[in-house]
Backbone as CSV, one residue per row, in Angstrom:
resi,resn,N_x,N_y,N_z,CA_x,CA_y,CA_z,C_x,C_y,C_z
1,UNK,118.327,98.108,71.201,117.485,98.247,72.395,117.736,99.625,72.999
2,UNK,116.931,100.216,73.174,116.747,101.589,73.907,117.115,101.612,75.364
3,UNK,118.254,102.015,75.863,118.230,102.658,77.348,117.242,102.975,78.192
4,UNK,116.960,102.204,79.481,115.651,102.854,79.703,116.325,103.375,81.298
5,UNK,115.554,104.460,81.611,115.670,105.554,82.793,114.847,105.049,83.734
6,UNK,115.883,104.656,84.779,114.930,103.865,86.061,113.742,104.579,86.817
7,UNK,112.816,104.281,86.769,111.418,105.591,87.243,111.047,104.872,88.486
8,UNK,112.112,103.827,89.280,111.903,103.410,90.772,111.848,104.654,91.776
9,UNK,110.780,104.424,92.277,110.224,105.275,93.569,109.399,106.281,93.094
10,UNK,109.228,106.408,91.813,108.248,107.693,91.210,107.080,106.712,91.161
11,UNK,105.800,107.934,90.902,104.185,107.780,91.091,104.013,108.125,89.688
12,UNK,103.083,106.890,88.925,102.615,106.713,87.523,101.074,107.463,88.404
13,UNK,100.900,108.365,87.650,99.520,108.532,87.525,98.542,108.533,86.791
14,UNK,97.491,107.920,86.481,97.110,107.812,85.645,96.192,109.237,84.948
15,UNK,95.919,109.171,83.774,95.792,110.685,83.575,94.195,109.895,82.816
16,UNK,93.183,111.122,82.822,92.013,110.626,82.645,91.508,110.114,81.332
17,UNK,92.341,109.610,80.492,92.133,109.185,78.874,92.504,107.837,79.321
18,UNK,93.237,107.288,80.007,93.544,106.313,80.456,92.097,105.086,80.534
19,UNK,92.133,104.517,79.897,90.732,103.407,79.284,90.493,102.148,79.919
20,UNK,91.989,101.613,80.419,91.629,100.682,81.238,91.153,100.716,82.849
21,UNK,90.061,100.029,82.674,89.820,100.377,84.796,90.451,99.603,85.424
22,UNK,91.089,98.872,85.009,92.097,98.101,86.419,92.699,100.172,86.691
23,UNK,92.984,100.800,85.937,93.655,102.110,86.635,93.304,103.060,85.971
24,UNK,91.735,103.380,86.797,91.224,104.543,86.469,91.155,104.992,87.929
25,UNK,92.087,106.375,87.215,92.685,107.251,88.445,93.444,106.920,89.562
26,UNK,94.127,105.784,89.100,95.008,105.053,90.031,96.145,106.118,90.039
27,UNK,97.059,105.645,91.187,98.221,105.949,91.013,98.934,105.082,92.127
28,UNK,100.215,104.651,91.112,101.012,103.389,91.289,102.286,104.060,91.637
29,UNK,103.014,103.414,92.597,103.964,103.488,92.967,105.020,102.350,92.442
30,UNK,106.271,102.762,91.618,106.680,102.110,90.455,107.970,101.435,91.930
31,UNK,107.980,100.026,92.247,108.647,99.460,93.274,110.456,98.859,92.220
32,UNK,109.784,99.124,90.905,111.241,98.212,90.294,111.169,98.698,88.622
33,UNK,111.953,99.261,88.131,111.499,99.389,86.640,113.022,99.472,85.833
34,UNK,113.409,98.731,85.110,114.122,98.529,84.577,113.717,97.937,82.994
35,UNK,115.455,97.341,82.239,114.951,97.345,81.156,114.281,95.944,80.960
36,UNK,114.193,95.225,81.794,113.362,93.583,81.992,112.172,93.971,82.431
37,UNK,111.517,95.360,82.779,109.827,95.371,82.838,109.492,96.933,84.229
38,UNK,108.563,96.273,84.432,108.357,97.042,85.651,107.039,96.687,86.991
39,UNK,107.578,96.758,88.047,106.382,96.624,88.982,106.308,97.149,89.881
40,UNK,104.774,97.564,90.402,104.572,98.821,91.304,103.171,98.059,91.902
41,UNK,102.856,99.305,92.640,101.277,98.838,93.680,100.423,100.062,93.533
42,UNK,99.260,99.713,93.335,98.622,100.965,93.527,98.048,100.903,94.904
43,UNK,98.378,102.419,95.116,98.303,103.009,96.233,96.606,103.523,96.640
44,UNK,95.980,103.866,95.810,94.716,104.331,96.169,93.489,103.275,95.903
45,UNK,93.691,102.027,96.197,92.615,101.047,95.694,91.834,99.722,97.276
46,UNK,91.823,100.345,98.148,91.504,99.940,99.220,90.419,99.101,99.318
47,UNK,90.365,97.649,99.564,89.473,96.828,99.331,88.779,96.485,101.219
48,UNK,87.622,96.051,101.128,86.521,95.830,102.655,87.360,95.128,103.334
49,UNK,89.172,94.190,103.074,89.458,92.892,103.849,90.742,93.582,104.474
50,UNK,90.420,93.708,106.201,91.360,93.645,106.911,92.478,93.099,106.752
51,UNK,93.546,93.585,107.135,94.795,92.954,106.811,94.895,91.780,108.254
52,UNK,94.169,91.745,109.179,94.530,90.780,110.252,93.268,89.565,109.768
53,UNK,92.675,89.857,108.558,91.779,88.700,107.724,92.763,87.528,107.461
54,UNK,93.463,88.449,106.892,94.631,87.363,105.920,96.013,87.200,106.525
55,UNK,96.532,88.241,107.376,97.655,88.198,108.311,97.858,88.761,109.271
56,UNK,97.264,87.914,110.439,96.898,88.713,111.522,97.971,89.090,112.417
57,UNK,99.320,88.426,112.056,100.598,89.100,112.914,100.746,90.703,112.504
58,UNK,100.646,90.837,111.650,100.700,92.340,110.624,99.649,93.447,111.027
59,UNK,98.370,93.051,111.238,97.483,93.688,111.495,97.738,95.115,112.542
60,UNK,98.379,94.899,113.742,98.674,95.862,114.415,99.763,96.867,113.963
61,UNK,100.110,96.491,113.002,101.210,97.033,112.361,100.674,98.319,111.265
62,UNK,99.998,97.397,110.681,99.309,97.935,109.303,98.533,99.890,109.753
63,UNK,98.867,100.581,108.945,98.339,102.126,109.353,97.355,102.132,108.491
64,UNK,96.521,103.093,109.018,94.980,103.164,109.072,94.917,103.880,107.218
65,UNK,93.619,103.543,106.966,92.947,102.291,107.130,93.468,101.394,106.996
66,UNK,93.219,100.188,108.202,93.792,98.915,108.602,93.033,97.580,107.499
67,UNK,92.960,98.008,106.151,92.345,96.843,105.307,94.119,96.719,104.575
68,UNK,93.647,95.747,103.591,94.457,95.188,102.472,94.287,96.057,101.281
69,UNK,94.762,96.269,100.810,94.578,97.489,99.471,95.157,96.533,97.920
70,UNK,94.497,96.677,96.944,94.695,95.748,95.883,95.629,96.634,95.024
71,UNK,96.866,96.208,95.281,97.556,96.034,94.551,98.102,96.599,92.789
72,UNK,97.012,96.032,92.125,96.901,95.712,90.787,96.583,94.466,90.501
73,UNK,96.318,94.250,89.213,95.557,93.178,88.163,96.354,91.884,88.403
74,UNK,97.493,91.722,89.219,98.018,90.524,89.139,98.815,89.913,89.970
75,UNK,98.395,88.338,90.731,98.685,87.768,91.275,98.269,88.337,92.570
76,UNK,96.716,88.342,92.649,95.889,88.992,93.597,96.090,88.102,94.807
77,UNK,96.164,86.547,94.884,96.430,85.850,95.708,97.885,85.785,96.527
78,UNK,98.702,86.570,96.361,100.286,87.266,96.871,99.680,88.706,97.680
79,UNK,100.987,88.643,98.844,100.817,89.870,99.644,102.094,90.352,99.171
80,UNK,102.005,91.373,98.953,103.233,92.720,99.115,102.983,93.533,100.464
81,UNK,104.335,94.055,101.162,104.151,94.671,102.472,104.952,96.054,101.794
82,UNK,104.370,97.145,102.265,105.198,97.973,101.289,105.516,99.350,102.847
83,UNK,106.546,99.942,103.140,106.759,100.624,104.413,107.493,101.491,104.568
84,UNK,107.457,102.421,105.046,107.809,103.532,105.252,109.091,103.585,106.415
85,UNK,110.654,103.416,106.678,111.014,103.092,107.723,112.070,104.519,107.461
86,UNK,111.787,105.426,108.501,113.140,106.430,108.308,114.336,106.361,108.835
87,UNK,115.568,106.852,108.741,116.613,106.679,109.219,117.485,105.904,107.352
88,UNK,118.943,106.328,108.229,119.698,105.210,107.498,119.469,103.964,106.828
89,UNK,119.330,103.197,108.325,119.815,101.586,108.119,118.079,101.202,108.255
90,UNK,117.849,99.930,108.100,116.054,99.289,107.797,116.774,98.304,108.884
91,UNK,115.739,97.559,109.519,115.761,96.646,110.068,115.988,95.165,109.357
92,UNK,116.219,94.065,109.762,116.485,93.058,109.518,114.471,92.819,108.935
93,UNK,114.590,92.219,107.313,113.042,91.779,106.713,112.669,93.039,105.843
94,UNK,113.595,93.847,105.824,112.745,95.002,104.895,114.542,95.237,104.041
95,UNK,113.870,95.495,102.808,114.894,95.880,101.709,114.131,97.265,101.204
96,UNK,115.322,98.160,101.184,114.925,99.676,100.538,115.066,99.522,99.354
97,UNK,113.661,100.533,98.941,114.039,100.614,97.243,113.757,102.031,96.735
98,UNK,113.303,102.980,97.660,113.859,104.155,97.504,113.188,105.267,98.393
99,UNK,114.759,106.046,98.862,114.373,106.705,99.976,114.143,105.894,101.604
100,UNK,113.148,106.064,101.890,112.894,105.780,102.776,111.523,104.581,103.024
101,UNK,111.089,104.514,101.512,109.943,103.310,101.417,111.023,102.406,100.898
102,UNK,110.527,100.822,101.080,111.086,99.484,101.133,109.659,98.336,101.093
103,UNK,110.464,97.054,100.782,109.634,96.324,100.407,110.042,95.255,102.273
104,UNK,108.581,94.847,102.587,108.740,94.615,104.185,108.730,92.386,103.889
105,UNK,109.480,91.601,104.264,109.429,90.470,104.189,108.430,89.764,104.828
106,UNK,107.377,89.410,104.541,106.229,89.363,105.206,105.791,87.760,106.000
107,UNK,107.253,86.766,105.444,107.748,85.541,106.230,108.096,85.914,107.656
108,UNK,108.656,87.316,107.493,109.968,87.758,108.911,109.193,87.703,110.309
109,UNK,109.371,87.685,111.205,108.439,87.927,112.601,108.482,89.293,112.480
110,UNK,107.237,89.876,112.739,106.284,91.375,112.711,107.690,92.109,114.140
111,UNK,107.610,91.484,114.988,108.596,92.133,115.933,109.744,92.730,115.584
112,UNK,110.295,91.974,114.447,111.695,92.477,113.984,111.785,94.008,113.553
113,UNK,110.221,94.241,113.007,110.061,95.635,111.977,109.481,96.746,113.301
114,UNK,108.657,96.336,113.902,107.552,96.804,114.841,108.585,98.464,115.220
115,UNK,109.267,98.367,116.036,110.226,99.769,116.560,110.546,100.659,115.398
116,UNK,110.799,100.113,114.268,111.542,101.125,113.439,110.499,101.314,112.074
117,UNK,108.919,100.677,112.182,108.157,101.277,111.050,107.277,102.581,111.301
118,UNK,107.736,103.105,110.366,107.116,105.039,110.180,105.583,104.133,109.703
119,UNK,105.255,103.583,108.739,103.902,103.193,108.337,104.357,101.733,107.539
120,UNK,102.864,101.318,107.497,103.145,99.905,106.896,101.744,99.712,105.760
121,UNK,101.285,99.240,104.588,100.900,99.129,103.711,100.949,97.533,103.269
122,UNK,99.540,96.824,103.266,100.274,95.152,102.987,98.575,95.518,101.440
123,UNK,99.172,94.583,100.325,99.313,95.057,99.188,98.810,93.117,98.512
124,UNK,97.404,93.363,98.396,97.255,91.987,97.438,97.514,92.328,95.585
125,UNK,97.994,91.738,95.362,98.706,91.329,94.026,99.336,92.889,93.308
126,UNK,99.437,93.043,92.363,101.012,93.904,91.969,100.896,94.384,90.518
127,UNK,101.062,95.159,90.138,100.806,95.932,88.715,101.729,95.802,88.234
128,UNK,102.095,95.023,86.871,103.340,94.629,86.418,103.289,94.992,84.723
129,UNK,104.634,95.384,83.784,104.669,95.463,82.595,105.720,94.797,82.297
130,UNK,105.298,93.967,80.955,106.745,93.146,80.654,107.723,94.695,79.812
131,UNK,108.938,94.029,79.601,109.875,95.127,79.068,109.507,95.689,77.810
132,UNK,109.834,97.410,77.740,109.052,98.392,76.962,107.455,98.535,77.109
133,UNK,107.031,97.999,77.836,105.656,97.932,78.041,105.167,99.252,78.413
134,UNK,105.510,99.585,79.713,105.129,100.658,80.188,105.795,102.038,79.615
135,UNK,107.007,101.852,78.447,107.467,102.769,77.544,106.602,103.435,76.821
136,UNK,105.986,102.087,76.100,104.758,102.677,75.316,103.797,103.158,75.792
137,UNK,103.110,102.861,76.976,102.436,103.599,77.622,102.587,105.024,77.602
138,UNK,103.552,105.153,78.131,104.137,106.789,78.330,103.693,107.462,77.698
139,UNK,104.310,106.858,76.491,104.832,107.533,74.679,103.128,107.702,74.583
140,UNK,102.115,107.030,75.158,100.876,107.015,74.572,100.111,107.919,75.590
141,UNK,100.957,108.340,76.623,100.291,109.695,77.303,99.183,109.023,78.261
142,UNK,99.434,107.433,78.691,98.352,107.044,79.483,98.350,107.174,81.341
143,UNK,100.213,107.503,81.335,100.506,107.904,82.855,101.277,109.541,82.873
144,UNK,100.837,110.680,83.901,102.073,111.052,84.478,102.691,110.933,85.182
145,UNK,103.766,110.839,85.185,105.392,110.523,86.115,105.528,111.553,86.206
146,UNK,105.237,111.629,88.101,105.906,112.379,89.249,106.488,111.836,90.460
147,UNK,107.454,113.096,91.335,108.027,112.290,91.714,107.036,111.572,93.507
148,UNK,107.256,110.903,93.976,106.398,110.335,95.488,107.306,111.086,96.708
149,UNK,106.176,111.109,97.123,106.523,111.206,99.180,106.483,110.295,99.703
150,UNK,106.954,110.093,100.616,106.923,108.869,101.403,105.482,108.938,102.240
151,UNK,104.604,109.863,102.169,103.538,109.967,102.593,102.364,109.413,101.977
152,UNK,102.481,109.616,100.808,102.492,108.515,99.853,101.325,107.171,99.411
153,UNK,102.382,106.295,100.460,102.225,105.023,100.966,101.199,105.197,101.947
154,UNK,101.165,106.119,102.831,100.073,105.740,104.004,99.009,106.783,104.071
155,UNK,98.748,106.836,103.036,97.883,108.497,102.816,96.767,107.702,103.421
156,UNK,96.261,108.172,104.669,95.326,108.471,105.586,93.591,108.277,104.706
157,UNK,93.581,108.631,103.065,92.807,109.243,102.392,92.801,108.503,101.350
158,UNK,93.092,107.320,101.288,93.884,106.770,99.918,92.412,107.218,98.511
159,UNK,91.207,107.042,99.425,90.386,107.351,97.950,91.139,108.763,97.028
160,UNK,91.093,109.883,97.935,91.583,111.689,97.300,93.113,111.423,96.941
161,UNK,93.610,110.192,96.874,95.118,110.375,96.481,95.409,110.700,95.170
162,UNK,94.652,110.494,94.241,94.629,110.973,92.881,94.960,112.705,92.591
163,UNK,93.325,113.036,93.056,93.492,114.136,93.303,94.869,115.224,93.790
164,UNK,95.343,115.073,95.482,95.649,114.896,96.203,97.369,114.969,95.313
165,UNK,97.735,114.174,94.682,99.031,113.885,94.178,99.076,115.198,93.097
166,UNK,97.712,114.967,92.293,98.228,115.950,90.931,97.812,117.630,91.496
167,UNK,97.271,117.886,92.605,97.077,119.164,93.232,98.460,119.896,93.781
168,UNK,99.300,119.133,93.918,100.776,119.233,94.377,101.616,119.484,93.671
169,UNK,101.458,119.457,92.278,102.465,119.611,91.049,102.807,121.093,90.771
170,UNK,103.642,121.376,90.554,103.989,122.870,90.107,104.080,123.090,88.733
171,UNK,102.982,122.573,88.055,102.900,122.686,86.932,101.318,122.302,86.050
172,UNK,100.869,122.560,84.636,99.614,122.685,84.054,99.516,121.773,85.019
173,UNK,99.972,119.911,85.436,99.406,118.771,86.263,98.105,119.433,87.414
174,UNK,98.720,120.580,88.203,98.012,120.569,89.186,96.055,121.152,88.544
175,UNK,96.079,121.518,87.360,94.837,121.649,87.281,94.133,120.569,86.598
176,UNK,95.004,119.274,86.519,94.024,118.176,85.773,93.184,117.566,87.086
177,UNK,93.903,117.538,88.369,92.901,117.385,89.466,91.917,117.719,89.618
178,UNK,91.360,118.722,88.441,89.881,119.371,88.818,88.882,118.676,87.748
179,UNK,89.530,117.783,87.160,88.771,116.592,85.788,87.619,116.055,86.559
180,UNK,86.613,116.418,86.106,85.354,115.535,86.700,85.643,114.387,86.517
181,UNK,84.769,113.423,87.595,84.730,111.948,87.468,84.342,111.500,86.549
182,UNK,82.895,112.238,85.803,82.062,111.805,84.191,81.966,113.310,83.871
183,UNK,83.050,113.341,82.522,83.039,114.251,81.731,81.923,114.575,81.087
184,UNK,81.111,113.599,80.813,79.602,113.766,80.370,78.407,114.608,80.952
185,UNK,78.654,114.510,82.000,77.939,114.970,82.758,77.868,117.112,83.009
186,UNK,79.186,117.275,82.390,79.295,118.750,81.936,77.910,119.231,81.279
């Protein structure tokens, strides 16, 4: 079995050969990746349903745009709270998983988090690979791995986050941002 290099808190982006549309032009924020699999959220996939639709304690919480954002392909009926809290220590309901983003307990009373959240992100279902899964991916050139901001999470813009992420790279990356939407159309 191959060693695998934890890519928790880095941004899979998807690069435009990438065939499946669950993540065309996504980019996922990798929440856990080890050698038992990996799971993340995509960050730029913002769906019409308020987050005070489905959890209205959260709602005032939630940073703009104030909808629910999907996740990924699975277990669409689950919320993920995903948050931005700076400082040291997190409040009681949120576990860090890197830096300064954490995963927010979405049982906990909203009050507990309320003072100490920088931004908040609530997340229907979750982009997941069983183990070596997303290896092969790699190896098959369907994501680039860079590293995230904590800005990230609450990009104001989530449609241009694609863009937006690979314009930032100090490297060939920053000119794949200029990939038309339909190459055909050249």
């Amino acid at each position: 079995m191959t060693e695998v290099s934890s890519l928790t808190g880095r941004l899979l982006v998807a690069t435009p050969a990438l065939a499946d549309p669950n993540f065309d032009r996504a980019v996922v924020l990798l929440l856990d990746h080890d050698e038992e699999g990996s799971l993340g959220v995509v960050l730029n996939r913002p769906t019409p349903v308020g987050v005070g639709d489905i959890l209205e304690p959260w709602a005032s919480l939630a940073g703009d745009p104030g909808v629910v954002f999907q996740g990924g392909p699975v277990s669409l009926d689950s919320a993920l709270g995903v948050a931005v809290i700076p400082g040291d220590e997190g409040p009681l309901g949120w576990r860090r998983v890197y830096g300064a983003i954490g995963l927010v307990d979405l049982e906990a009373p909203p009050e507990l988090l309320a003072a100490a959240l920088g931004s908040l992100r609530i997340f229907a279902g979750y982009s997941g690979w069983g183990p070596g899964q997303l290896e092969d991916e790699l190896s098959d050139g369907a994501w680039y791995v860079v590293e995230s901001e904590p800005g990230d999470v609450s990009s104001p813009e989530p449609e241009s986050l694609w863009r937006a992420v690979l314009r930032r790279q100090r490297s060939e990356l920053a000119m794949v941002a200029t990939y038309p939407d339909d190459p055909s159309l050249n």
